[in-house]
C-alpha positions as CSV (number, residue, x, y, z in Angstrom):
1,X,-9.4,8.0,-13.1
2,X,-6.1,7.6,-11.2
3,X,-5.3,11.3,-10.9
4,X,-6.5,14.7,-11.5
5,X,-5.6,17.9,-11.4
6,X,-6.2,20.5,-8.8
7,X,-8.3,23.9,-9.3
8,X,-6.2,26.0,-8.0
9,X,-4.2,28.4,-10.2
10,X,-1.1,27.9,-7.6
11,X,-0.8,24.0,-8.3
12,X,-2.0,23.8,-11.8
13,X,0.8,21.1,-12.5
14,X,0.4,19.3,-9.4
15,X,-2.1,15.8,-9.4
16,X,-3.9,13.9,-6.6
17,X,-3.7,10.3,-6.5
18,X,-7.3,8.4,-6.7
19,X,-8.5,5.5,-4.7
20,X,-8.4,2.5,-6.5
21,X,-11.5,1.1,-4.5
22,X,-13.5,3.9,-4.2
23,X,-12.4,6.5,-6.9
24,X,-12.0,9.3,-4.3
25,X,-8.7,11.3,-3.4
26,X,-6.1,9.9,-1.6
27,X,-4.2,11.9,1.0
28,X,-0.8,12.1,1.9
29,X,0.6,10.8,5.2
30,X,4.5,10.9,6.0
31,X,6.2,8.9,8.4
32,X,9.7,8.6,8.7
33,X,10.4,10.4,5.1
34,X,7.8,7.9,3.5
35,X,4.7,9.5,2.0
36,X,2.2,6.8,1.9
37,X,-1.1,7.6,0.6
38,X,-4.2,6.8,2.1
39,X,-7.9,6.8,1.5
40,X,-10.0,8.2,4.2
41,X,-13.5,6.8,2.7
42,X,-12.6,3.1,2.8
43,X,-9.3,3.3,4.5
44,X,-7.0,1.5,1.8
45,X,-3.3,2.3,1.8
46,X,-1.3,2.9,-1.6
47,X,2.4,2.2,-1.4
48,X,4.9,3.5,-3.7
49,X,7.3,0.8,-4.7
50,X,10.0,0.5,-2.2
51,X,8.0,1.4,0.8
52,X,6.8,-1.5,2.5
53,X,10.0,-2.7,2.5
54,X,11.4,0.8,3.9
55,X,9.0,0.7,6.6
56,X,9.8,-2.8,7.9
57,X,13.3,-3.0,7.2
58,X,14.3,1.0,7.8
59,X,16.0,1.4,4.5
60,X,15.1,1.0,0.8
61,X,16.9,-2.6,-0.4
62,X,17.3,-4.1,-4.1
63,X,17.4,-7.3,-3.2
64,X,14.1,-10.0,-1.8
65,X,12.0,-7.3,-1.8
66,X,8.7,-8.5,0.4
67,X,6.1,-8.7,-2.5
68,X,6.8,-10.7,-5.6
69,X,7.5,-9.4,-9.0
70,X,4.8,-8.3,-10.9
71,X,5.7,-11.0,-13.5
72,X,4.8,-13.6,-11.0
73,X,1.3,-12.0,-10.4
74,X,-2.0,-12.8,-12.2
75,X,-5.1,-10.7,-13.5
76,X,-7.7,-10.9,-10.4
77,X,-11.5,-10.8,-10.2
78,X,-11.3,-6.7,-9.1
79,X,-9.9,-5.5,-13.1
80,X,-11.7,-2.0,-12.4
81,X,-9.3,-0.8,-9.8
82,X,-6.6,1.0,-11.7
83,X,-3.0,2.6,-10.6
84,X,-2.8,6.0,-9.0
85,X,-0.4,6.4,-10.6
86,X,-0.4,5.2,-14.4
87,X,-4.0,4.0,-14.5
88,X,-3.1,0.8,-15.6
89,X,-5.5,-2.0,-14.4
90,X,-4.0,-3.7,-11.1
91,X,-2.9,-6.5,-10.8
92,X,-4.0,-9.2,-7.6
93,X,-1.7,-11.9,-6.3
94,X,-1.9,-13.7,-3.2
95,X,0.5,-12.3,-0.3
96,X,-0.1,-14.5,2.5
97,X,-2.1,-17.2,4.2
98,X,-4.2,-15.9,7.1
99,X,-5.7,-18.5,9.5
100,X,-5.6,-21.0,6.3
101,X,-7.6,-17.8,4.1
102,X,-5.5,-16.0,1.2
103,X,-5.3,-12.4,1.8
104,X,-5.1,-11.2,-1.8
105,X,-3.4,-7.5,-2.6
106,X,-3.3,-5.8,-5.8
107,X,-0.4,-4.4,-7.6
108,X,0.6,-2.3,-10.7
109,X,2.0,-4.5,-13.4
110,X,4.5,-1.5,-14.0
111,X,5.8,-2.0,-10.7
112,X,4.7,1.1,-9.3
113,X,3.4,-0.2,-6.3
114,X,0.4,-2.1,-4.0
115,X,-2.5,-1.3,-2.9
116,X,-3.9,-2.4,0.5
117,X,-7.7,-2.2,1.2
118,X,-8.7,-1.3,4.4
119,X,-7.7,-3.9,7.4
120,X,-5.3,-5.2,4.9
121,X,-1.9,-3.8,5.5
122,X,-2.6,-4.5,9.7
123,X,-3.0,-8.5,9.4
124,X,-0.5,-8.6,6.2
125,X,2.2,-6.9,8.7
126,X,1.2,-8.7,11.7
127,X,0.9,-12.2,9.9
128,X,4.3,-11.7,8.5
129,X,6.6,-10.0,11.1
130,X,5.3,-10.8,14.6
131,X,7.5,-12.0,16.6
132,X,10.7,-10.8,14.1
133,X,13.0,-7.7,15.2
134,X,11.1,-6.1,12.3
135,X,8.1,-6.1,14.4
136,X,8.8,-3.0,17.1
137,X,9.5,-0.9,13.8
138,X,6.2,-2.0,12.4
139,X,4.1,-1.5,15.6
140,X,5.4,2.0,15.9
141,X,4.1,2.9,12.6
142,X,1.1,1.5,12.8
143,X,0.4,2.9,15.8
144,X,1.7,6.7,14.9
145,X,0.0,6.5,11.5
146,X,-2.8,4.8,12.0
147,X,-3.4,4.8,15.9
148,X,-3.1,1.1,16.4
149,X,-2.6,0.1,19.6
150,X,-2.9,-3.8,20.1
151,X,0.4,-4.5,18.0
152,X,1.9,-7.6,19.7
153,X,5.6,-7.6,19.3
């Protein structure tokens, strides 16, 4: 499920990535050097490890990343999303507390990164970083990726 190769003769080693809500190719979007991989059907966002933290911060860092080791996760209620990238089952842990509601994101127990269903990534960002110096690099992207516009800072 998580990938599959192309038809063409040109790219017979390359793969897609697969939506891990939806089973449908993911495409590739870049901003500032990060590739981030995004479903058009139901508008979920795949993350490589390493890149939320590059996109709020500016820079990959080892230490206090943003989400939680894996090892601190839990097996959630959605088991049949897998990893684009190693098709193991993901992983669902609770991120944040949204107006007292648990937004819940799933993550590759190999540590390959998170998934973000659509409308996920916008309040997870928001909910953490408004109102931090983070916050003008964060409304940028969402707005030049995504065409957010109502990004308070």
């Amino acid at each position: 499920m998580g990938w599959f190769k192309k038809k063409k003769s040109d790219f017979a080693d390359a793969y897609i990535p697969v939506c891990p809500a939806c089973d449908k190719p993911l495409v590739t979007l870049e901003w500032d050097n990060i590739e981030i991989d995004y479903c058009v059907n139901c508008r979920g966002t795949w993350f490589d490890r390493g890149e939320v933290e590059r996109i709020v911060r500016g820079e990959a860092t080892e230490g206090d990343p943003i989400i939680p080791p894996v090892k601190q996760m839990r097996p959630g209620k959605r088991d049949k999303r897998l990893c684009p990238r190693c098709d193991r089952k993901l992983v669902e842990f609770v991120a944040c507390q949204i107006n007292g509601n648990e937004l819940r994101l799933d993550a590759c127990p190999q540590n390959h990164g998170i998934w973000f269903d659509g409308g996920e990534l916008e309040a997870y960002l928001k909910a953490q970083f408004v109102g931090t110096a983070a916050m003008t690099r964060i409304a940028s992207f969402l707005k030049e990726v995504f065409g957010i516009q109502d990004v308070e800072v």
